[in-house]
C-alpha positions in Angstrom: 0.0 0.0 0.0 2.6 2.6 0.8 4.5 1.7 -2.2 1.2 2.5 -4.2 0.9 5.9 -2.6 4.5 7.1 -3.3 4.1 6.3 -6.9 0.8 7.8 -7.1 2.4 10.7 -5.4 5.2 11.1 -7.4 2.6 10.9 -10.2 1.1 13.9 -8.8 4.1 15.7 -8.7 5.2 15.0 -11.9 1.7 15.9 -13.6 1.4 19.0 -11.6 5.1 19.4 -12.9 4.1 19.5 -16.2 1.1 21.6 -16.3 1.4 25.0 -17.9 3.2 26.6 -20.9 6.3 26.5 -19.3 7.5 22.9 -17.9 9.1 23.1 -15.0 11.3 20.0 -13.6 11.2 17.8 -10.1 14.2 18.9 -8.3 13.4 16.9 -5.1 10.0 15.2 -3.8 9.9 15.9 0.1 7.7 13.0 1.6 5.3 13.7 3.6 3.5 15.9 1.2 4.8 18.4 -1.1 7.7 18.9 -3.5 9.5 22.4 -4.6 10.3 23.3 -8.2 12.7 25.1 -9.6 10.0 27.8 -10.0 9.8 27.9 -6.5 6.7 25.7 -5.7 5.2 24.8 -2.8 7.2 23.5 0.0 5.0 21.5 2.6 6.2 20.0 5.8 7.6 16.9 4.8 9.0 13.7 7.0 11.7 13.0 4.4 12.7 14.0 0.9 14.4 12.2 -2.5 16.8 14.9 -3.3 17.7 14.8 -7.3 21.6 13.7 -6.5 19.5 10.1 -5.7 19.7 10.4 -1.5 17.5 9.8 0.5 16.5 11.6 3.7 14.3 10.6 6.9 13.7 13.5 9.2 16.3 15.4 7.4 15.7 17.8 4.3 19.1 18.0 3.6 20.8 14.3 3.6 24.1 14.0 3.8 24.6 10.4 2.1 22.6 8.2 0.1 20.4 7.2 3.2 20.5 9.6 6.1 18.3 8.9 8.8 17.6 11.8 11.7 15.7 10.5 14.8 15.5 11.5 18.8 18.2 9.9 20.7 16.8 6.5 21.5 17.9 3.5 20.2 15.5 2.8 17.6 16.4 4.7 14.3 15.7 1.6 11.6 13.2 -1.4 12.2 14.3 -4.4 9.9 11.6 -7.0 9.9 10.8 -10.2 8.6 7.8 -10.4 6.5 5.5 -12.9 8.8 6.1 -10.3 11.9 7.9 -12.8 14.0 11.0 -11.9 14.0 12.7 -8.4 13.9 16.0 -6.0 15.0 16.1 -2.7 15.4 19.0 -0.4 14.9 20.2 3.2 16.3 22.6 5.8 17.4 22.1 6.2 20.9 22.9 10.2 23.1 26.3 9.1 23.9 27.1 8.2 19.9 27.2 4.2 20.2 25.6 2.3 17.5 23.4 -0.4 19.2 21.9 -3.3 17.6 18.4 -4.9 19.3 16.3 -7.4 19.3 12.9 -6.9 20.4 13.7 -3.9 22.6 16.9 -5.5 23.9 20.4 -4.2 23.0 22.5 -7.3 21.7 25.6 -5.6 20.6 27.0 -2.3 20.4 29.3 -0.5 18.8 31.2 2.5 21.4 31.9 5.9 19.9 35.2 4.9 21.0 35.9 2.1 19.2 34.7 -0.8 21.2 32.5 -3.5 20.5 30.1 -4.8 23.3 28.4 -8.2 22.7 25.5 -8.4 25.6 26.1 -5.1 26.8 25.8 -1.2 25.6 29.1 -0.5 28.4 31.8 -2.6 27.1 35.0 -2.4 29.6 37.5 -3.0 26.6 38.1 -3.3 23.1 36.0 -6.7 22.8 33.3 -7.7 25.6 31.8 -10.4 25.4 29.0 -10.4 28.3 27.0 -13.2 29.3 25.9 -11.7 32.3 27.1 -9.7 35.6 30.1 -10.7 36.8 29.2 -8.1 39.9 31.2 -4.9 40.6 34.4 -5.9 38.9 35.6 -3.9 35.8 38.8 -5.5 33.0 42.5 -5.1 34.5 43.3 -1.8 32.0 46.7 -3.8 30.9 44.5 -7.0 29.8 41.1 -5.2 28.7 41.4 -5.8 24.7 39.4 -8.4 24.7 36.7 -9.5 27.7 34.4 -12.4 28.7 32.2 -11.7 31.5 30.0 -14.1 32.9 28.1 -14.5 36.4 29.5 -17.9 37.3 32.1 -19.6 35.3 33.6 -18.0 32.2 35.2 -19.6 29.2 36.2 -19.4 25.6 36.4 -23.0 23.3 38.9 -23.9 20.8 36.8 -26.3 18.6 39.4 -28.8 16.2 39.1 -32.1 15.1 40.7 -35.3 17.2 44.2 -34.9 15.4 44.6 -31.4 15.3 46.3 -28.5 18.0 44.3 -25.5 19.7 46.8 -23.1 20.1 47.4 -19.5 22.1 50.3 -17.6 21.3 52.4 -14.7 22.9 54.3 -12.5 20.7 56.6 -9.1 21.1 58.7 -7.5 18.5 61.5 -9.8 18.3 59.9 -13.2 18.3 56.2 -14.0 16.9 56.7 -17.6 19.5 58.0 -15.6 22.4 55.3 -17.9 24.5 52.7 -20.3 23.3 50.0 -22.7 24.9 49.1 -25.7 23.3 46.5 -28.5 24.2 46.1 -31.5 22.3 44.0 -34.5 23.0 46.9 -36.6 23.8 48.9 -33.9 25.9 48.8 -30.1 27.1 52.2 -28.4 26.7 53.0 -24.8 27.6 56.1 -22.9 26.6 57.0 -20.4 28.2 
């Protein structure tokens, strides 16, 4: 239905465009109601607009990218939905700049201002955080916070190879890319230091 009634009005517009002994072009159609002219036409309040360069704007008149999108400060700036209803994600810029992703009201992973990336949680305490859930009042050591897992009872990570193959972590510095290394394998668990 809404796809019907933004061709009919861009119909509109175009008609109305072309009425008159002078034809005047469609510089931008303003959703919402409205377009302007380049004989200065009417200008109604509009919700978006289709400028002629091909962007698109949402609460903006003036986009600054193919798709610019202007809402309040809550989370929700793009609903992405799939087509029976059941399952959907929303997707916004948040006051403090992050980029959150949600499900069904619920932030699943954000994206800091800063840089981080927070997996469970819109306050990630390093680089990575992955959160699980509260681990209580305990924040990452700030010389081991590049990458976190938080969890509210035991916390892991799994290295997932087949029967004859190594799971490895490796230590590196600027002389040696082996400077320490931990290695299990089925048969044995070696660590070198």
């Amino acid at each position: 239905m809404k796809r019907i009634i933004i061709f009919l009005l861009a119909a509109a517009v175009l008609t109305v465009a072309a009425i008159g002994s002078t034809p005047r072009w469609i510089e931008e159609i303003k959703l919402g109601g409205g377009y302007s002219d380049s004989d200065g036409g009417a200008d109604f309040e509009k919700t978006g607009i289709i400028t002629t360069s091909g962007s698109l704007g949402v609460g903006t008149a003036s986009p600054l990218d193919p798709l610019h999108v202007v809402a309040d400060s809550g989370h929700d700036n793009i609903h992405l939905e799939e087509n029976s209803g059941g399952e959907d994600w929303q997707l916004g810029v948040d006051a403090g700049g992050d980029l959150n992703f949600e499900d069904s009201g619920t932030t699943k992973i954000t994206f800091g201002d800063g840089g981080q990336v927070g997996v469970g949680t819109e306050t990630p305490d390093g680089d990575l955080h992955i959160h699980h859930a509260s681990a209580g009042s305990v924040t990452a050591h700030g010389g081991a916070d590049e990458f976190v897992i938080e969890g509210d009872t035991h916390a892991g990570m799994s290295f997932l190879t087949p029967n004859d193959r190594y799971g490895r972590i490796y230590w590196a510095t600027q002389k040696t890319t082996t400077s320490g290394s931990f290695i299990f394998h089925i048969a044995q668990i070696v660590f070198i230091g």
